[in-house]
PAKOLDO-307107 format. One record per residue (C-alpha): residue number from 1; residue in three letters; z negated, y, x. Coordinates in Angstrom, 1 decimal. Example, Ala and Ser with C-alpha at 12.3 -4.5 7.8 and 13.67 -1.06 7.14 Angstrom:
PAKOLDO-307107
torza/kevo/up/north/east
1/ALA/-7.8/-4.5/12.3
2/SER/-7.1/-1.1/13.7
end
This chain:
PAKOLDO-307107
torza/kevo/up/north/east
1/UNK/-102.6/79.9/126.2
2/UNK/-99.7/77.7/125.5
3/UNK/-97.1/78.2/122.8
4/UNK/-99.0/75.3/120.5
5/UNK/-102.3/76.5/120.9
6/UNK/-101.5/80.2/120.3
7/UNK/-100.0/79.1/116.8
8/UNK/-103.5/77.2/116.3
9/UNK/-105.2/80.0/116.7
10/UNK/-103.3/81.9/114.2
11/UNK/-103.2/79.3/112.1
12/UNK/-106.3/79.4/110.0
13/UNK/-108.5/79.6/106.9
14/UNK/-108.9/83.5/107.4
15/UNK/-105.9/84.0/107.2
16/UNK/-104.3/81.9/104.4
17/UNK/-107.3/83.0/101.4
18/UNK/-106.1/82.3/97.8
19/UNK/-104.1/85.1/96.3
20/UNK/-104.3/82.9/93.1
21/UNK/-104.1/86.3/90.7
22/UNK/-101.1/88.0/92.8
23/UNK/-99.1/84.8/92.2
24/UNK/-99.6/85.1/88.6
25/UNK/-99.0/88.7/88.5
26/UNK/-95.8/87.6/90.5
27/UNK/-94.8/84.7/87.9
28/UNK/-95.4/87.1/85.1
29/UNK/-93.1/89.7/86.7
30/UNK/-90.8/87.1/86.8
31/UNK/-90.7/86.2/83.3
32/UNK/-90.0/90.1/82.2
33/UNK/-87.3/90.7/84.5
34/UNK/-84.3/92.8/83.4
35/UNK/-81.2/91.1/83.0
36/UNK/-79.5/92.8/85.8
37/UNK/-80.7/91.3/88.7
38/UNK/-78.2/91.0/92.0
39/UNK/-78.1/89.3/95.9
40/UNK/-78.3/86.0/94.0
41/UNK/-76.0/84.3/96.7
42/UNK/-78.6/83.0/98.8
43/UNK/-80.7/82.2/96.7
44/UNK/-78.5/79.8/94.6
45/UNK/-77.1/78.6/97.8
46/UNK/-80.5/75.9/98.6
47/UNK/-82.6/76.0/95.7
48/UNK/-80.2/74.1/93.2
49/UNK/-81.7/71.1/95.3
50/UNK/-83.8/68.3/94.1
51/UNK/-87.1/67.8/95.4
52/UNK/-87.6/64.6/97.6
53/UNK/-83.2/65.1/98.6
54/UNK/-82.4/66.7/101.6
55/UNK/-85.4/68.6/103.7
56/UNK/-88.9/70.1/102.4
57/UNK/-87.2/73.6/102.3
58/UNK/-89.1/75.9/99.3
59/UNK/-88.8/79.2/98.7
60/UNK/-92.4/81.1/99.4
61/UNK/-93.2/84.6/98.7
62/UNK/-94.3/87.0/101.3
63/UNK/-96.2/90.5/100.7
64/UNK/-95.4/93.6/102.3
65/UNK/-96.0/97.4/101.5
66/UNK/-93.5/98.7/98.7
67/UNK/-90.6/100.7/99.8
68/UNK/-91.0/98.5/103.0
69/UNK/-89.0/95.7/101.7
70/UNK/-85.7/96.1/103.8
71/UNK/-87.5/96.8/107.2
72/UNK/-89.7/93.8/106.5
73/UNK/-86.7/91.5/106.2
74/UNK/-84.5/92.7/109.3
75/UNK/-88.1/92.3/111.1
76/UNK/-88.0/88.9/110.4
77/UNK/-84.5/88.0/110.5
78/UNK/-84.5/89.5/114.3
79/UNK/-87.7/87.2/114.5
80/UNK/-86.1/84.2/113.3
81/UNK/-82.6/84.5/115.9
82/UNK/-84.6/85.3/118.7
83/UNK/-87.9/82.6/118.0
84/UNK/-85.1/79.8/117.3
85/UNK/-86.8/79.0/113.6
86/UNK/-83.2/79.2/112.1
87/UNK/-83.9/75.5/112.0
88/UNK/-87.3/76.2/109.6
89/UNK/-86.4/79.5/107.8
90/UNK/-83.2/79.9/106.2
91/UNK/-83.0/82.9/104.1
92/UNK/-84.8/86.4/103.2
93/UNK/-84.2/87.6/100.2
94/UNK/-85.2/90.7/98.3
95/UNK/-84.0/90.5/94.8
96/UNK/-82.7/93.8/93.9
97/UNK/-80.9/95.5/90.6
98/UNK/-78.4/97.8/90.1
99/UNK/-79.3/100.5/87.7
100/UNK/-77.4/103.7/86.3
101/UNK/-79.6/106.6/86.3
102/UNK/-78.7/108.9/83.9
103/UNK/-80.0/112.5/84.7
104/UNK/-79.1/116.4/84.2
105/UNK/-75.5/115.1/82.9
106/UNK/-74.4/113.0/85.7
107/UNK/-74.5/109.2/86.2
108/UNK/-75.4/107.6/89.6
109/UNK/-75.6/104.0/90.3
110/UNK/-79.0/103.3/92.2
111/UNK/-80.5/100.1/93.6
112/UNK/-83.6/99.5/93.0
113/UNK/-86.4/96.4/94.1
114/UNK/-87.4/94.1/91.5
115/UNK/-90.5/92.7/92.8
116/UNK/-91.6/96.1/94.4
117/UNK/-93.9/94.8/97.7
118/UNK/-92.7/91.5/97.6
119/UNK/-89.9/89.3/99.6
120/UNK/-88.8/85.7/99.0
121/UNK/-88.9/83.6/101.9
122/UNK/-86.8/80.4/102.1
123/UNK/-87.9/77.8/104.2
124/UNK/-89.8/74.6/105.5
125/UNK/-93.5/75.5/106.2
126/UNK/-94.8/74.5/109.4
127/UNK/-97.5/76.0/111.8
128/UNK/-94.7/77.5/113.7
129/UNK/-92.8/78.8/110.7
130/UNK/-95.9/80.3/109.3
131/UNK/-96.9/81.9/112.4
132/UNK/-93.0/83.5/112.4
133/UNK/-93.3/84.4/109.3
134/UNK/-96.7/86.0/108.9
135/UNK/-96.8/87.7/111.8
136/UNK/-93.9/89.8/111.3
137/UNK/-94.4/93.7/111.2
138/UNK/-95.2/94.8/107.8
139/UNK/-95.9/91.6/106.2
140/UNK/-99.5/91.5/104.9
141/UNK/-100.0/87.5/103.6
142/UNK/-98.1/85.0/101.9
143/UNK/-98.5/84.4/98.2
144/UNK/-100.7/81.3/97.5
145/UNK/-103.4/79.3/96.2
146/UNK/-106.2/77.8/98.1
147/UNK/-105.6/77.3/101.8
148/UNK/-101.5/77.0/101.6
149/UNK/-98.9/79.1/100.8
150/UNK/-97.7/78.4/97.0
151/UNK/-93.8/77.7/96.9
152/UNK/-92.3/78.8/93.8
153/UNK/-92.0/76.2/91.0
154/UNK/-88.3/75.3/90.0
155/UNK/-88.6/77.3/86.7
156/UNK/-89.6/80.4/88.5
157/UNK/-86.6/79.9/90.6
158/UNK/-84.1/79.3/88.1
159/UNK/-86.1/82.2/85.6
160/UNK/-84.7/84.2/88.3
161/UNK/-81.6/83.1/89.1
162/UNK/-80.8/83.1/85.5
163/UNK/-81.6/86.7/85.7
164/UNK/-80.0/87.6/88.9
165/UNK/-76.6/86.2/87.5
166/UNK/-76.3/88.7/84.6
167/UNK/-73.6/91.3/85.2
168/UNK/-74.9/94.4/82.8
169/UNK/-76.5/96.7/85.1
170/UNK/-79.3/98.5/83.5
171/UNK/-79.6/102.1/82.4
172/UNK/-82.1/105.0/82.8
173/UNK/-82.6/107.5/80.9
174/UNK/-85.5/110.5/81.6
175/UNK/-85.6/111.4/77.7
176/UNK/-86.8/108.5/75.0
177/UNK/-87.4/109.2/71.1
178/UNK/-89.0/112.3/69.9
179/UNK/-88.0/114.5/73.0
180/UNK/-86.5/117.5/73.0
181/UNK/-83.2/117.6/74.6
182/UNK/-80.2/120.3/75.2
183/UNK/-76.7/119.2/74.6
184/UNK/-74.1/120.1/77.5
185/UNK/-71.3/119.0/76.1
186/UNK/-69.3/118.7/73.3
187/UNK/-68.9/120.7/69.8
188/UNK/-72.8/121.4/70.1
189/UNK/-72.9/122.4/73.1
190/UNK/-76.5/124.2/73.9
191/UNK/-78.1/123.1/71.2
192/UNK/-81.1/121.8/71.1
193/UNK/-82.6/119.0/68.8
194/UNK/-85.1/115.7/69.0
195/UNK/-84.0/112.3/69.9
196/UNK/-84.2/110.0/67.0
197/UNK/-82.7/106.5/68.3
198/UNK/-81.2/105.0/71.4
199/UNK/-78.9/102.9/72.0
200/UNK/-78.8/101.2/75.3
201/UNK/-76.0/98.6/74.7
202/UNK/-73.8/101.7/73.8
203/UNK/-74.8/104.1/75.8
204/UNK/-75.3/106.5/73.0
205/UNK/-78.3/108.8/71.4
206/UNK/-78.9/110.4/68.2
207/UNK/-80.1/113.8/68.0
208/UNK/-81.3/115.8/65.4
209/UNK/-80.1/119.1/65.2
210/UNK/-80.6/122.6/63.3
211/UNK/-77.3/122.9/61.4
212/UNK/-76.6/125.6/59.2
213/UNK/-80.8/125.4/58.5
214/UNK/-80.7/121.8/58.0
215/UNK/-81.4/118.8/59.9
216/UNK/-78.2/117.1/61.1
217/UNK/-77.8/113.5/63.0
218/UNK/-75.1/113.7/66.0
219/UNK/-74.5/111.1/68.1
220/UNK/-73.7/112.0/71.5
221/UNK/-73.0/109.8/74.8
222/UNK/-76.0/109.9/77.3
223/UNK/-73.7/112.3/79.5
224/UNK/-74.0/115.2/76.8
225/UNK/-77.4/115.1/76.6
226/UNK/-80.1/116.8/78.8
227/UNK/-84.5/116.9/78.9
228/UNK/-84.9/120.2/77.6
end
C-alpha cells in the first residue's frame, strides 16, 4: 500500500464522528478561563490573520488523556520533523497557567493545564495532515462537528489570547470561608479561628479569633495562615 492510499484508508467517517458536545464544553471552558493564562507566543504569532489572506492555516483542537498533554505534543512535533508536514502543521500548543499554591505556610509557583485533556493544533487540514495528526500516540480524536474537524472560531481564539496575555498569576488557597485554620505566624501565633473573608487581589484573609473571650477580626497574609 502506497503512501496516498494508506492515508485513504485512515481517512474516514469512523473516524472523524461529531464530537459536537465536547466542542461546546471546550468553547465554554474557554469563556471562564482565569486571567492568567501563559505560552501565548505561538499562538498570537498566525492567528492574528484574516481569513481568505495568506494560507487556510486554523487552529484545531485535538484530544488526548489528561496529564498526557506534554507527551502528546513532543509526539507530534517528532512526527511533524520527521513526516516533513512542517509545511501543513505549524504549531502545538498547550495553553498553560502559572498559579501560586499556597499551602502549610509556604508558597510555590506551579503550572498547571488549562484545558486539562486537550491540545491546540495549528495548521492546514489535509488528508496527510490529519493522518499526522490523529495518529499520533496518545491522541484520541480531533474536536469537531459532523464529518470534519471544527477550527476554532476567531472569538474563541482571541477569548483566549485575551486571557493568555494577562500577567496576574492566580492563587490557591486549600482553606475558603468558614474553615477553621491555625495561625503560624505573627502576634497570634497558634491560634486558631474561622475564615470570614478573602481577599485574592491582596493576598490577605480575615480570621476570627477567641480574644480575651470575644470574637476578634485579624487580618493575616495567606503565609500566616494554615488548614487546621
Amino acid at each position: 500500500m502506497d503512501a496516498h492510499s494508506e492515508f485513504d484508508s485512515e481517512f474516514n467517517e469512523d473516524d472523524m464522528t461529531s464530537h459536537t458536545p465536547e466542542l461546546d464544553n471546550f468553547a465554554d471552558d474557554v469563556e471562564g478561563l482565569d486571567a492568567s493564562q501563559r505560552d501565548v507566543s505561538t499562538l498570537s504569532d498566525h492567528e492574528a490573520q484574516p481569513e481568505g489572506e495568506g494560507d487556510d492555516r486554523s487552529w484545531y483542537v485535538i484530544h488526548c488523556y489528561s496529564g498526557y498533554e506534554n507527551k502528546v505534543r513532543h509526539n507530534l512535533e517528532q512526527r511533524i520533523e520527521t513526516m516533513g508536514m512542517k509545511d501543513k502543521i505549524f504549531d502545538v500548543v498547550i495553553p498553560t497557567q502559572e498559579e501560586i499554591d499556597v499551602k502549610d505556610g509556604k508558597r510555590r509557583v506551579v503550572e498547571r493545564h488549562v484545558f486539562p485533556g486537550y491540545v491546540l493544533v495549528n495548521m492546514v487540514l489535509t488528508e496527510e495532515s490529519w493522518y499526522v495528526v490523529r495518529n499520533t500516540p496518545g491522541v484520541t480524536g480531533f474536536v469537531g462537528m459532523g464529518n470534519d474537524p471544527t477550527p476554532l472560531r476567531p472569538e474563541e481564539v482571541v477569548q483566549i489570547l485575551k486571557r493568555m496575555e494577562a500577567e496576574a498569576p492566580h492563587i490557591k488557597v486549600t482553606f475558603k470561608v468558614g474553615e477553621r485554620v491555625r495561625i503560624i505566624d505573627g502576634p497570634f501565633n497558634d491560634f486558631r479561628g474561622t475564615v470570614s473573608e478573602i481577599d485574592m487581589e491582596r493576598t490577605k484573609v480575615r480570621v476570627m479569633v477567641n480574644f480575651f473571650g470575644r470574637e476578634t477580626p485579624v487580618e493575616l497574609d495567606f503565609l500566616q495562615v494554615e488548614k487546621s
